[in-house]
N, C-alpha and C positions, 0 to 999 in steps of 0.2 A: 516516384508518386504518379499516379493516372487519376486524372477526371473522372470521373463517374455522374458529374451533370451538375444544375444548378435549378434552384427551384424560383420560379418566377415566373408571372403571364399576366399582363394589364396587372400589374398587382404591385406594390410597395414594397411587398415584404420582400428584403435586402436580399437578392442577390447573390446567394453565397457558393463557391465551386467545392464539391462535395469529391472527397476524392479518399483512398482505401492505401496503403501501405502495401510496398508489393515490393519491391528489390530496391536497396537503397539508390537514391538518386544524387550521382555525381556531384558535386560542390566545387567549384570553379571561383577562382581568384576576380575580384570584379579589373576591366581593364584600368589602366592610367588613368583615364578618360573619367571614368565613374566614379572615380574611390571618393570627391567632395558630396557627389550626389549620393552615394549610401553613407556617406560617415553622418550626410545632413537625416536622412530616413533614419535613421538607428536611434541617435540621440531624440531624435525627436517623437520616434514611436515608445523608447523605452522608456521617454520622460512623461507624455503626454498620457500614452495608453496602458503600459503596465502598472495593474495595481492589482494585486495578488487577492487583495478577500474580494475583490467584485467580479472577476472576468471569471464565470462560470461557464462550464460546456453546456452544449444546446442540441440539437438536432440537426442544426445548421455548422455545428461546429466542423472541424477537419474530424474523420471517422478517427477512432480509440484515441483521441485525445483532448486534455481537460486545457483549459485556459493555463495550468501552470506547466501542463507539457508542453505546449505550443510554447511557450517563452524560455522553458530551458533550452527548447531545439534552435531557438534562433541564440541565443546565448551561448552555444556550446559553438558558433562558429568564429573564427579569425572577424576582425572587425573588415577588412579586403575578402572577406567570402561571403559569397551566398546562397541559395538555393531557389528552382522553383516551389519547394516547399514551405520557405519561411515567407518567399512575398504574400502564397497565397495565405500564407497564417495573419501575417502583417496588415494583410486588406479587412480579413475576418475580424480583427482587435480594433480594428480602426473603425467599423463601421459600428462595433458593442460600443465603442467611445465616446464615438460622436453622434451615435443614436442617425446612424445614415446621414447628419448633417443638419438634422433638425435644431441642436443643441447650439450647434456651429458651424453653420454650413461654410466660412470663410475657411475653418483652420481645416475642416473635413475634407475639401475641393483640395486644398495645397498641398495634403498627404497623400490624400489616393491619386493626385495628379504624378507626384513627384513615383509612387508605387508604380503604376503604369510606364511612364521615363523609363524608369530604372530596369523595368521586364524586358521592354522593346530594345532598350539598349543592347542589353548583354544577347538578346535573341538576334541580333544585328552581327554583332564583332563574335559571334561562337558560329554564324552561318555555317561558314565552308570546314571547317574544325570539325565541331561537333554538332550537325546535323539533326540529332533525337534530341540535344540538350535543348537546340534553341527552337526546337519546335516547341518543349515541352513551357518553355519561357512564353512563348507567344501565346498557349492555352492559357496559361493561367493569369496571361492580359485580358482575356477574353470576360468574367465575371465581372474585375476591375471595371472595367469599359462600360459593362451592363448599369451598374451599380451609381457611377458617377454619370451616367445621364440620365437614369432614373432618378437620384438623386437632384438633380435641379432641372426637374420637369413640372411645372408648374400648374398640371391639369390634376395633380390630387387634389389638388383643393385647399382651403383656408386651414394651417393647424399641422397638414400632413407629410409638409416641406419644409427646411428653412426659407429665408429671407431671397429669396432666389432675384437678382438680377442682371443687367444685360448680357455682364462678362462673364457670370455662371451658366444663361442659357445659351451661347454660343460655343462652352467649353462642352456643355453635356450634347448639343448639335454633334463639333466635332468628334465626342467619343462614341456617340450611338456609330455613326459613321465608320468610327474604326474596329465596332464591334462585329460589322456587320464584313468589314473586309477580312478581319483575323478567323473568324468562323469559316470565309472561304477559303483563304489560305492553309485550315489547319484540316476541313476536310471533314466538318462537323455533319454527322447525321441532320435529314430536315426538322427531327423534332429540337433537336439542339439550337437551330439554329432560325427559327419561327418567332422567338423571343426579340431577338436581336433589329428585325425588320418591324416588329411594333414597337421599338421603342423610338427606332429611328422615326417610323411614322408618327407618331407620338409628338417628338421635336419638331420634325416639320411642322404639325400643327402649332405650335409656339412660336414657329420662325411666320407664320402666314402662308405657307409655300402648300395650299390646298391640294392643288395636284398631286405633287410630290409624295405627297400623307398619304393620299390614296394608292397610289401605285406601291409605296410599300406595306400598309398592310393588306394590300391585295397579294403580297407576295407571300406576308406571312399565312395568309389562309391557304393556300398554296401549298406549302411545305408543312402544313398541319395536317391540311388534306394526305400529302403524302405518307404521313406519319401514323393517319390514323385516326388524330385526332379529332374528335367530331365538335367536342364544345371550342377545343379552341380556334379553329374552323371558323365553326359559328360568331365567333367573339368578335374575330379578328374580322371577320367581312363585316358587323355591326357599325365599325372604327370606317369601314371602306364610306356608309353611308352617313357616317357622323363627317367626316371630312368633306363629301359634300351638300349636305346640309350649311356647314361652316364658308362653303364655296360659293354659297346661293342657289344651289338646285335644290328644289323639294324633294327631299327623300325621305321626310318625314314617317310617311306610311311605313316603307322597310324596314326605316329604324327602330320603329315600335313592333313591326312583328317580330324582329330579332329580341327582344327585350325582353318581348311575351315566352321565346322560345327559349332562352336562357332560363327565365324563372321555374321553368318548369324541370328544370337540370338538378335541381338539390342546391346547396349553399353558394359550391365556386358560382355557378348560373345564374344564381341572383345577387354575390357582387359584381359580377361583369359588369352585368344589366344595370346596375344602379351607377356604378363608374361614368356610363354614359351623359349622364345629366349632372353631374358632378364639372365632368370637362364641358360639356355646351355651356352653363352656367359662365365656368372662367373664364372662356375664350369669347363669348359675346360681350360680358366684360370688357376683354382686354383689346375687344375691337377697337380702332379708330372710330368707325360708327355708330360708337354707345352714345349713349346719352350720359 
C-alpha cells in the first residue's frame, strides 16, 4: 500500500490517509511482545466498530474499497498478523464509530491510542529486518497521530469535540508532537507535512505555551510557502498572530487583515477566517484571567 495524503488544514474534518493498491504489502507475524496488544485491538475493533449495514465507503475511505472490504481484508488475516494496510483501515472504522470521538471520546482515545502502540511497535522490532515494512508502519502512524490530537483539541469550539480533559489534552500535545517527528523521519514532502506543525501549534495554544504555538505555525507557513500553497500560507501565519494576541501583544490589526484576506479566498477562506474567533472565544475562556 503507499500514502497518497490526507486531507486536513485548521479543519475537523477527520484525518484520514488516503492511499491506492499497488503491490501487495507484506504481512508480518506481530512479535511475542504485541500478540495481547493486537488480540486486545482486534476484539475490540470487531466488536465495537464492525457493523456491516452502517459502515459505508466515503471519499475518505481507503481507494476501491467499501466498509465490507476493508473488514474482510482484516478478517482474512491470522489473528498474530497484521498489516500497514489494516491499521490504516482500523483507524478509518474507528473514527466512522466514534464520530472522531465526539460520541466517546474516552473509548475513541483508547483505540486510536492502542492503534498507534501497535504501528510504532512492529515499525521498531522490523527496523534492521525489514527496512520499507517499518517505514511503511511508521506512515501510516503519521494520520493516526494527526487525528488523535485533533481529536482532543479543544479550540473547535462547544459541540465539535467530545468531553475533552486534562489527560486527553496532554495525550493529543504528545501525539501532535510525534506527528510532527514521524513526518520527519519518514521524509514527507512540505505540503504533507504543514499540517502536522498546526496542529502542534494548535495544542500548544491549550497547553498555554504562547511562544511555542507561534513558532510552529510560523513553521507551518513555511512549508506551505514552500509548497505553494498560498491560502494555507495565509491561514497558518493568521494562527502566528492569534497566538500572540493570546500572549498579550496587540496583533489585533494583522489578525483582521488576514481574516479580510481569507474571505475573500471562496469557502475553505472563509472557514479559516471564522475558526479564528471560534479559538479566541475558548482560549480567553479558558484563561486563568477570565472572569
Amino acid at each position: 500500500m503507499q500514502i497518497e495524503g490526507w486531507r486536513c488544514a485548521a479543519s475537523r474534518e477527520p484525518c484520514i490517509a488516503l492511499y491506492v493498491e499497488s503491490s501487495p504489502t507484506p504481512r508480518v507475524s506481530s512479535p511475542a511482545t504485541s500478540l495481547p496488544l493486537l488480540a486486545a485491538l482486534l476484539a475490540a475493533i470487531l466488536t465495537a466498530i464492525w457493523v456491516p449495514s452502517t459502515v459505508a465507503a466515503s471519499e475518505n475511505a481507503p481507494a476501491t474499497s467499501s466498509g465490507t472490504a476493508i473488514a474482510e481484508r482484516m478478517l482474512a488475516e491470522q489473528l498474530a498478523e497484521t498489516s500497514p494496510a489494516s491499521l490504516r483501515a482500523a483507524s478509518f472504522m474507528l473514527g466512522k464509530r466514534f464520530n472522531g470521538g465526539v460520541d466517546d471520546l474516552d473509548g475513541y482515545v483508547y483505540l486510536q491510542k492502542l492503534l498507534v502502540q501497535h504501528a510504532l511497535n512492529l515499525a521498531l522490532n522490523l527496523a534492521e529486518t525489514h527496512a520499507d515494512l517499518a517505514l511503511d508502519y511508521k506512515s501510516a502512524a503519521i494520520p493516526m497521530t494527526y487525528n488523535l490530537a485533533a481529536n482532543t483539541w479543544i479550540g473547535w469550539g462547544p459541540g465539535e469535540v467530545g468531553d475533552v480533559q486534562e489527560s486527553h489534552r496532554r495525550l493529543g500535545l504528545a501525539a501532535a508532537h510525534k506527528n510532527v517527528e514521524l513526518a520527519a523521519e519518514v521524509g514527507l514532502a512540505p505540503e504533507r507535512r504543514r499540517n502536522g506543525y498546526w496542529i502542534l501549534g494548535a495544542h500548544q495554544l491549550a497547553a498555554g505555551d504562547h511562544r511555542a504555538a507561534a513558532q510552529s505555525f510560523a513553521t507551518s507557513a513555511a512549508l506551505a510557502g514552500q509548497a505553494e500553497n498560498t491560502i494555507a500560507a495565509l491561514m497558518a501565519q493568521g494562527w502566528v498572530h492569534l497566538a500572540h494576541v493570546l500572549a498579550g501583544t496587540d496583533e489585533t490589526r494583522q489578525l483582521d487583515a488576514v481574516r479580510k484576506e481569507l474571505r475573500s479566498l471562496g469557502d475553505d477562506g472563509r472557514y479559516y477566517a471564522d475558526q479564528y474567533a471560534v479559538a479566541l472565544d475558548v482560549f480567553k475562556k479558558a484563561s486563568p484571567d477570565a472572569d
